[in-house]
C-alpha positions as a Markdown table, in Angstrom:
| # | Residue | x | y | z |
|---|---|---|---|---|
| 1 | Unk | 0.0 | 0.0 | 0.0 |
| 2 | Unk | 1.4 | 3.6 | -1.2 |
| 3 | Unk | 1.9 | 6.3 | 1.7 |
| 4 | Unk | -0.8 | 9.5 | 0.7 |
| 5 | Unk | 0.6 | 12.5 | -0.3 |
| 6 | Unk | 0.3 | 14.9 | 2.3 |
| 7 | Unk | -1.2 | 18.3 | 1.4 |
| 8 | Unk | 1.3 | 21.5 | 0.9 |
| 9 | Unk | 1.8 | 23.9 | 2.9 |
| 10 | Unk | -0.8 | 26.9 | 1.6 |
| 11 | Unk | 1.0 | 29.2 | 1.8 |
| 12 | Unk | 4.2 | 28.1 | -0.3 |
| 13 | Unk | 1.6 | 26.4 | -2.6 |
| 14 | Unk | 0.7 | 29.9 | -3.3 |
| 15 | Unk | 4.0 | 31.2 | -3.6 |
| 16 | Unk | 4.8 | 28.2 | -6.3 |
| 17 | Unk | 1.9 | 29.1 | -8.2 |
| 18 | Unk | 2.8 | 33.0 | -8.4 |
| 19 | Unk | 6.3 | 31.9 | -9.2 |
| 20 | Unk | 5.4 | 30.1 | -12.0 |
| 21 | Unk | 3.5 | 32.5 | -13.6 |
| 22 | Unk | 6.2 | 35.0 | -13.4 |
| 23 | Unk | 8.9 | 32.0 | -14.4 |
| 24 | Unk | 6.6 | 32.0 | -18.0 |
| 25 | Unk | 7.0 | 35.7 | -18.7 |
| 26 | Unk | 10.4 | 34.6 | -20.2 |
| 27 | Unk | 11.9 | 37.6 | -19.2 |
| 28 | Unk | 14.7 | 38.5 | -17.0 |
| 29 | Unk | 13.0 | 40.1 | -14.3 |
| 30 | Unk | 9.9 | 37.6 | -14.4 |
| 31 | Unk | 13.0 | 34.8 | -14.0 |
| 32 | Unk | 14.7 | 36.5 | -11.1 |
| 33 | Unk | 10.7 | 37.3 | -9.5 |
| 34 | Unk | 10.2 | 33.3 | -9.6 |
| 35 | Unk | 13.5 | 32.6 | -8.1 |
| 36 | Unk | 12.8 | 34.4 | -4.9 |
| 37 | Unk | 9.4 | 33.6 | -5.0 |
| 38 | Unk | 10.1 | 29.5 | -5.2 |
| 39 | Unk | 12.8 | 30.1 | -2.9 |
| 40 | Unk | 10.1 | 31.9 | -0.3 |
| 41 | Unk | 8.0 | 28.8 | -0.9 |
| 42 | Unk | 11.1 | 26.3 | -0.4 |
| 43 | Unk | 11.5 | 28.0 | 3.2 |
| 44 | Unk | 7.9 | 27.7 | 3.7 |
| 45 | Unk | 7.2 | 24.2 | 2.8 |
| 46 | Unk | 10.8 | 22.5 | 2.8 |
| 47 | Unk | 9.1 | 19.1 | 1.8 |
| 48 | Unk | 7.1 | 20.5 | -0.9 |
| 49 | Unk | 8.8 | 18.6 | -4.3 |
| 50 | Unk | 7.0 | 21.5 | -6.8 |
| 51 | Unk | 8.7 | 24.7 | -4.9 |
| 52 | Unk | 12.6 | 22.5 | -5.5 |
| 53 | Unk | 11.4 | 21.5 | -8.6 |
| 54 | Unk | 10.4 | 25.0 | -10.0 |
| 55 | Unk | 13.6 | 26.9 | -8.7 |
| 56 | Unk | 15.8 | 24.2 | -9.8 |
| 57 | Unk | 14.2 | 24.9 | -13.5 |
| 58 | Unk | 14.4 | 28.8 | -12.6 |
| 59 | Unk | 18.5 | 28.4 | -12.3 |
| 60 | Unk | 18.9 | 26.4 | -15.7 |
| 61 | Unk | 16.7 | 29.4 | -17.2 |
| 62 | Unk | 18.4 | 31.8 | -16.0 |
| 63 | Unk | 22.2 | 30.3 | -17.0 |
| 64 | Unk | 20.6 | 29.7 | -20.4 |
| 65 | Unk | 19.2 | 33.2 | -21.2 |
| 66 | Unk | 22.3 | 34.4 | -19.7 |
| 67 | Unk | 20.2 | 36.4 | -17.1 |
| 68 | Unk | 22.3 | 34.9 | -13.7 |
| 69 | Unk | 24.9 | 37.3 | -12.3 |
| 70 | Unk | 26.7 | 34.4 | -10.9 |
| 71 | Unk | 26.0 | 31.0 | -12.9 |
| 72 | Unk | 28.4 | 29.0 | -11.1 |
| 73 | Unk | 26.1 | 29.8 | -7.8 |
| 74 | Unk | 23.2 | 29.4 | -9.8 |
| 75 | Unk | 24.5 | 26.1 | -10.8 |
| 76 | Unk | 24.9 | 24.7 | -7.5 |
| 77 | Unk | 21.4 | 26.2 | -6.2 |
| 78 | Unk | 19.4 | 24.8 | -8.9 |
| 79 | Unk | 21.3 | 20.9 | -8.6 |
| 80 | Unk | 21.1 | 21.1 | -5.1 |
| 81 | Unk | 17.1 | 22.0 | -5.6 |
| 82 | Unk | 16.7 | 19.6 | -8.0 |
| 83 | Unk | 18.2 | 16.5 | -6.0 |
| 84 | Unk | 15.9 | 17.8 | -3.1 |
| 85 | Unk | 12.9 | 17.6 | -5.4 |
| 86 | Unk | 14.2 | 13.8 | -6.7 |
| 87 | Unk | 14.7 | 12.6 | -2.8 |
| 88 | Unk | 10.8 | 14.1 | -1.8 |
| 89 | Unk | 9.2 | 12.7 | -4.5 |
| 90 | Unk | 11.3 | 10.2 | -6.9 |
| 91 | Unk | 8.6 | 9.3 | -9.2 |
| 92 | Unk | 7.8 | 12.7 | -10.2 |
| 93 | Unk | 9.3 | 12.9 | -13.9 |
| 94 | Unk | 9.2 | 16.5 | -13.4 |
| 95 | Unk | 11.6 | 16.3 | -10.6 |
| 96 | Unk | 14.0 | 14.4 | -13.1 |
| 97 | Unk | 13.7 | 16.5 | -15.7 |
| 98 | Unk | 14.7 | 19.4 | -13.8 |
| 99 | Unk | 17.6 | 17.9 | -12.2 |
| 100 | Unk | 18.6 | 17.2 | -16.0 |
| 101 | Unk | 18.3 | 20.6 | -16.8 |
């Protein structure tokens, strides 16, 4: 029998949903917005998969667009959000997709 999910914390749920709208602007400061907002919902909800999962994709965005004042950091933030999101919640594909980002 599978463990349920447990239900997110509401407030970083909201603060992943805002992120993400923000993270599809595909603009510089719409990438930097959803970064602090993902990482607002990370502190929140440190067990929440989506909040890891959304600022590890934020970092590869913002390497790749060249909008990261510091890849090297941004690197390391968005693998080290990215393995969190795999160990919460390792058959999410979404969570392995963003640590392959």
């Amino acid at each position: 029998c599978e463990a349920r999910r447990r239900l997110p914390e509401p407030l970083a749920w909201d603060l992943v949903r805002r992120g993400m709208w923000h993270f599809h602007r595909i603009a510089r400061d719409g990438h930097r917005a959803a970064r602090e907002l993902f990482r607002q919902a990370c502190a929140a909800d440190p067990d929440l998969p989506e909040a890891h999962i959304w600022l590890a994709r934020t970092s590869a965005g913002l390497i790749a667009y060249g909008w990261s004042g510091d890849p090297e950091a941004a690197v390391k933030e968005g693998m080290e959000a990215a393995s969190r999101a795999i160990y919460l919640d390792g058959k999410d594909p979404y969570a392995h997709y963003a640590f392959a980002s």
